[in-house]
C-alpha positions, 0 to 999 in steps of 0.5 A: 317150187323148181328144185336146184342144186347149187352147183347148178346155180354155179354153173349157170353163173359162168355163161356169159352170152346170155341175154337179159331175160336168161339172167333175170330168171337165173336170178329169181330161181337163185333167190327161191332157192335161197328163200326155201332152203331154211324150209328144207333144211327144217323139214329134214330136221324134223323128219328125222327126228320122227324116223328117231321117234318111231325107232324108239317105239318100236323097240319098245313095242319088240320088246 
């Protein structure tokens, strides 16, 4: 997966002496990035709440 931040896809929007190959591949890496966002945004959640987890159990164990 290539990794892109949105205001890289913004920008790549503005061009407009691109060809009809630099567009197609802004496209498809505009369409992965989408299509992965729902994943990394789930992998955050969950590593969160694991660090939270870990949090609560070492105090424990401190205590």
């Amino acid at each position: 997966m290539r990794k892109h931040y949105r205001h890289i896809l913004e920008r790549g929007k503005t061009t407009d002496n691109e060809s009809d190959s630099e567009k197609l591949i802004w496209e498809a890496d505009i369409r992965e990035y989408y299509q992965w966002r729902n994943v990394r945004r789930f992998m955050f959640i969950l590593s969160m709440i694991i660090g939270f987890l870990s949090v609560l159990m070492l105090t424990k164990t401190v205590r």
